[in-house]
ChimeraX commands (.cxc) that place a marker at each C-alpha (Angstrom):
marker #1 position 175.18,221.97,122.52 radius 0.5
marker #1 position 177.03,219.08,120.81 radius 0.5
marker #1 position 175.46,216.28,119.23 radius 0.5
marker #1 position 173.43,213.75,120.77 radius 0.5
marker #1 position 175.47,210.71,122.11 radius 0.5
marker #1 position 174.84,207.18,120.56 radius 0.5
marker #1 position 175.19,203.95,123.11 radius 0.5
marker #1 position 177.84,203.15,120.10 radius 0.5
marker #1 position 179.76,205.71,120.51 radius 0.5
marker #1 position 181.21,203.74,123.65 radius 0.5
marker #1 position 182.00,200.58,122.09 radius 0.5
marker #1 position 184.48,200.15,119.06 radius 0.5
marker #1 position 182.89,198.66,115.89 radius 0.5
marker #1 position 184.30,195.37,115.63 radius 0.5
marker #1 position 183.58,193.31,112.25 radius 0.5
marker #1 position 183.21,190.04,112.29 radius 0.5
marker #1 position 185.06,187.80,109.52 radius 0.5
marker #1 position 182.84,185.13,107.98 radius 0.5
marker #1 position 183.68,181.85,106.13 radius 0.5
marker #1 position 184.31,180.47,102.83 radius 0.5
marker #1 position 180.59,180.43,100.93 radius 0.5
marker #1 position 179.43,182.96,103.72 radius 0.5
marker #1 position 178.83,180.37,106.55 radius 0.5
marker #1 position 179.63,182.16,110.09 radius 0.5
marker #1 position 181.63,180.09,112.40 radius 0.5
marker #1 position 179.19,178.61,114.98 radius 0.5
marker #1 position 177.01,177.27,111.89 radius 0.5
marker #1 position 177.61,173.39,110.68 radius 0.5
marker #1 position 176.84,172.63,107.05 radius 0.5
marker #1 position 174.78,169.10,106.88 radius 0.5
marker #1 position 176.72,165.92,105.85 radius 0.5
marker #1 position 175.92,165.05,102.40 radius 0.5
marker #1 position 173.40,162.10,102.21 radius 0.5
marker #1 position 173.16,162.10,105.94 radius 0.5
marker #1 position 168.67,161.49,106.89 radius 0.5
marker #1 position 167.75,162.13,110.22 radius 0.5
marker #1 position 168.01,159.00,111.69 radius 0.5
marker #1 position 164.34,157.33,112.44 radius 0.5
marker #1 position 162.93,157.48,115.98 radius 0.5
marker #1 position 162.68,153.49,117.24 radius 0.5
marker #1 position 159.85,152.55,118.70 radius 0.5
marker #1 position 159.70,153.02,121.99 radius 0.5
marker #1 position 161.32,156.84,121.58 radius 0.5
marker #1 position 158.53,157.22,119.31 radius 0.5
marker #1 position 155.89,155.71,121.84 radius 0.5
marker #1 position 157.80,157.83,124.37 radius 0.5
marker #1 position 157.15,161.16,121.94 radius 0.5
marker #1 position 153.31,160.04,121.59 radius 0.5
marker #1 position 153.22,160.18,125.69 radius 0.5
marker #1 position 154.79,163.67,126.15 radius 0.5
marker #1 position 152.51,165.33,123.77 radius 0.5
marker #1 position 149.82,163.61,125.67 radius 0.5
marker #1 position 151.36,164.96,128.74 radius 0.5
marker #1 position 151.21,168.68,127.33 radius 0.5
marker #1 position 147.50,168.51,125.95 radius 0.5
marker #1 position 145.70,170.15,128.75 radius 0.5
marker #1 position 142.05,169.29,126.90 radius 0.5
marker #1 position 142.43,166.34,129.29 radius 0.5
marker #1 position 143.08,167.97,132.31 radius 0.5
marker #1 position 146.04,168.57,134.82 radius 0.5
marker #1 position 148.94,165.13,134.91 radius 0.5
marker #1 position 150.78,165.89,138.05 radius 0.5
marker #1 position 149.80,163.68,141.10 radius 0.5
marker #1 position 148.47,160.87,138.98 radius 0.5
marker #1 position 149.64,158.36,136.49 radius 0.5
marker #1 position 149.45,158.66,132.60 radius 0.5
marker #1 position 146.65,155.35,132.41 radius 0.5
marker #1 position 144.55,157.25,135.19 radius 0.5
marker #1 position 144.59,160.79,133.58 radius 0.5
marker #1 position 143.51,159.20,130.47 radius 0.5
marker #1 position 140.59,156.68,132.35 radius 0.5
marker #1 position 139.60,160.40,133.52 radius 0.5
marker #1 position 139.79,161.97,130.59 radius 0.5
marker #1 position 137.39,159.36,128.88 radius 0.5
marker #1 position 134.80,159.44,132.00 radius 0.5
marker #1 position 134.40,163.18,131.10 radius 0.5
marker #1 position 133.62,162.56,127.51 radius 0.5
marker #1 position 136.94,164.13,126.43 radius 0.5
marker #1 position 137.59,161.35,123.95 radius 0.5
marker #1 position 141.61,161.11,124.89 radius 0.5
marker #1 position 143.65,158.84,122.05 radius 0.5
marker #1 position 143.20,155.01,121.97 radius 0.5
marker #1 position 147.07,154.92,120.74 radius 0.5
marker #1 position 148.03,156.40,124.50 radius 0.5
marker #1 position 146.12,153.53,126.51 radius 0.5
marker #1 position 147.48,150.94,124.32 radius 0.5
marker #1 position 150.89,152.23,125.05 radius 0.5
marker #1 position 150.53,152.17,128.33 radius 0.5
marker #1 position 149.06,148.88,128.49 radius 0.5
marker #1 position 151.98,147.10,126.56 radius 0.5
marker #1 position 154.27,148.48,129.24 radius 0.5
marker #1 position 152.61,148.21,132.24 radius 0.5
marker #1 position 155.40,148.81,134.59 radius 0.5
marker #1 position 157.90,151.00,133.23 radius 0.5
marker #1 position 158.39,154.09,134.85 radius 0.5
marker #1 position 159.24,156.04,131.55 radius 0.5
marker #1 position 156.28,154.88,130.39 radius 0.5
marker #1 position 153.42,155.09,133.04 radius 0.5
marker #1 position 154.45,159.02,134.66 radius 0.5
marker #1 position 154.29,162.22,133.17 radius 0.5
marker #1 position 156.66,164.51,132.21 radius 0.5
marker #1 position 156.41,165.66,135.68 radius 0.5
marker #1 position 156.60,163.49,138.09 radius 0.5
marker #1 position 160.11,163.47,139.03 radius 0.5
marker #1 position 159.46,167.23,140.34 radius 0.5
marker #1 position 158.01,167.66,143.72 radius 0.5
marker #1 position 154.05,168.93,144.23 radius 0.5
marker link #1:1,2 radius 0.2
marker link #1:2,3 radius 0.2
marker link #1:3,4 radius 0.2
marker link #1:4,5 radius 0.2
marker link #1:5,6 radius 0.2
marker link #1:6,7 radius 0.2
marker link #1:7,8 radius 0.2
marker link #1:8,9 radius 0.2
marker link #1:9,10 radius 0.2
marker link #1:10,11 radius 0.2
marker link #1:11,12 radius 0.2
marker link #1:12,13 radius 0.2
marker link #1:13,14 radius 0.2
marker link #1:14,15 radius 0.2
marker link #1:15,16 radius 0.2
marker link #1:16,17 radius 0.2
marker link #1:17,18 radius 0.2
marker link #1:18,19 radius 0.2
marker link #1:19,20 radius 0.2
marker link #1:20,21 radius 0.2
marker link #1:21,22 radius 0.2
marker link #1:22,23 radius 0.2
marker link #1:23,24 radius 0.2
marker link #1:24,25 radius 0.2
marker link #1:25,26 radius 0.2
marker link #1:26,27 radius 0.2
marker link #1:27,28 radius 0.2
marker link #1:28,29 radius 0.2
marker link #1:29,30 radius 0.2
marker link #1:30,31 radius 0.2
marker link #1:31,32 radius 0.2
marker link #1:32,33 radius 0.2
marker link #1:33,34 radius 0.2
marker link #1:34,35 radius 0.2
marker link #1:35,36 radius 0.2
marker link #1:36,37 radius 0.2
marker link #1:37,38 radius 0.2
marker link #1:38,39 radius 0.2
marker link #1:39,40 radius 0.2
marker link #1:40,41 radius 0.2
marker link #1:41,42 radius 0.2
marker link #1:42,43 radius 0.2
marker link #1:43,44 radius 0.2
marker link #1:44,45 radius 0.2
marker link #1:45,46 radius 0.2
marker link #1:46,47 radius 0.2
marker link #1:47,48 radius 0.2
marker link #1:48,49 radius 0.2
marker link #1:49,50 radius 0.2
marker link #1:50,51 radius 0.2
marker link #1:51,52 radius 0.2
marker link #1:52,53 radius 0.2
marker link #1:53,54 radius 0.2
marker link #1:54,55 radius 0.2
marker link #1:55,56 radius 0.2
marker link #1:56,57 radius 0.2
marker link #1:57,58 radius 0.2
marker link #1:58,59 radius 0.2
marker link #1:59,60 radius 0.2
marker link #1:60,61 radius 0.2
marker link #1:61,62 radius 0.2
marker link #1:62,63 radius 0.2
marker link #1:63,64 radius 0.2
marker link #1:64,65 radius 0.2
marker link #1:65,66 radius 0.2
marker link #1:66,67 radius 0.2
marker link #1:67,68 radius 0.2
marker link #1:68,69 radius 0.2
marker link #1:69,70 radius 0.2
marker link #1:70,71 radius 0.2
marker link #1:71,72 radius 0.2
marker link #1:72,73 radius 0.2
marker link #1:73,74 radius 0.2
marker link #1:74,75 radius 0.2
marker link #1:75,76 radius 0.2
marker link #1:76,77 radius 0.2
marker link #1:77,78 radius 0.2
marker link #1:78,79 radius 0.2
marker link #1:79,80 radius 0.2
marker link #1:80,81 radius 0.2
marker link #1:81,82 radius 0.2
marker link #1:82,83 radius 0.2
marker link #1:83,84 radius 0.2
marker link #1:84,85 radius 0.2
marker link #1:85,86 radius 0.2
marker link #1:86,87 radius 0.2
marker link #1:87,88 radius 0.2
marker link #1:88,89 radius 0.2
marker link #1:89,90 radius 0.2
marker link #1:90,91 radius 0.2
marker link #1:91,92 radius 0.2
marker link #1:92,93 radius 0.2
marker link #1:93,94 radius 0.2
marker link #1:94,95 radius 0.2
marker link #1:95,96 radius 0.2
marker link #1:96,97 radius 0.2
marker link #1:97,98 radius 0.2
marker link #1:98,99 radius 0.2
marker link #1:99,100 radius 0.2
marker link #1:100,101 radius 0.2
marker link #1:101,102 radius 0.2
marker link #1:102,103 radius 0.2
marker link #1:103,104 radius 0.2
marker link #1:104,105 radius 0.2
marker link #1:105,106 radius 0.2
marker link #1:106,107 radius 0.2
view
């Protein structure tokens, strides 16, 4: 009996080259001085919404509105945050504001 076969025994070996400084070529080097930029504040109002959206401590989101979930939340003693019901109450009726994450996909 021979020896046993290897999976690479059917594929050549091919090496990959790499970069100057040993960066690989899908990889982008950050800009010198370049900061993240800051979030404004409405993306950041938006960001405080979704992570409400994706506690489940306060129950399911789908079927009802963000100011509802949170009215239930805080009838079952769940204590949900005061920041998410005064963002929602400064924007009253904006969509992006008053639905969940999923509302835009069908029950």
């Amino acid at each position: 009996m021979g020896r046993k076969r290897l999976i690479t025994d059917s594929y050549p070996v091919v090496k990959r080259r790499e970069g100057p400084a040993g960066h690989s070529k899908g990889e982008l080097a950050p800009e010198l001085g370049e900061e993240p930029q800051p979030l404004s504040v409405d993306e950041a109002e938006l960001e405080l919404l979704r992570q409400f959206d994706l506690a489940w401590q306060y129950g399911p989101c789908t079927g009802i509105t963000r100011l509802q979930r949170w009215h239930r939340a805080e009838q079952m003693g769940l204590e949900p945050p005061p920041e998410v019901r005064q963002v929602l109450q400064t924007h009253p009726g904006d969509p992006r504001f008053q639905y969940s994450l999923w509302h835009v996909y069908p029950l």
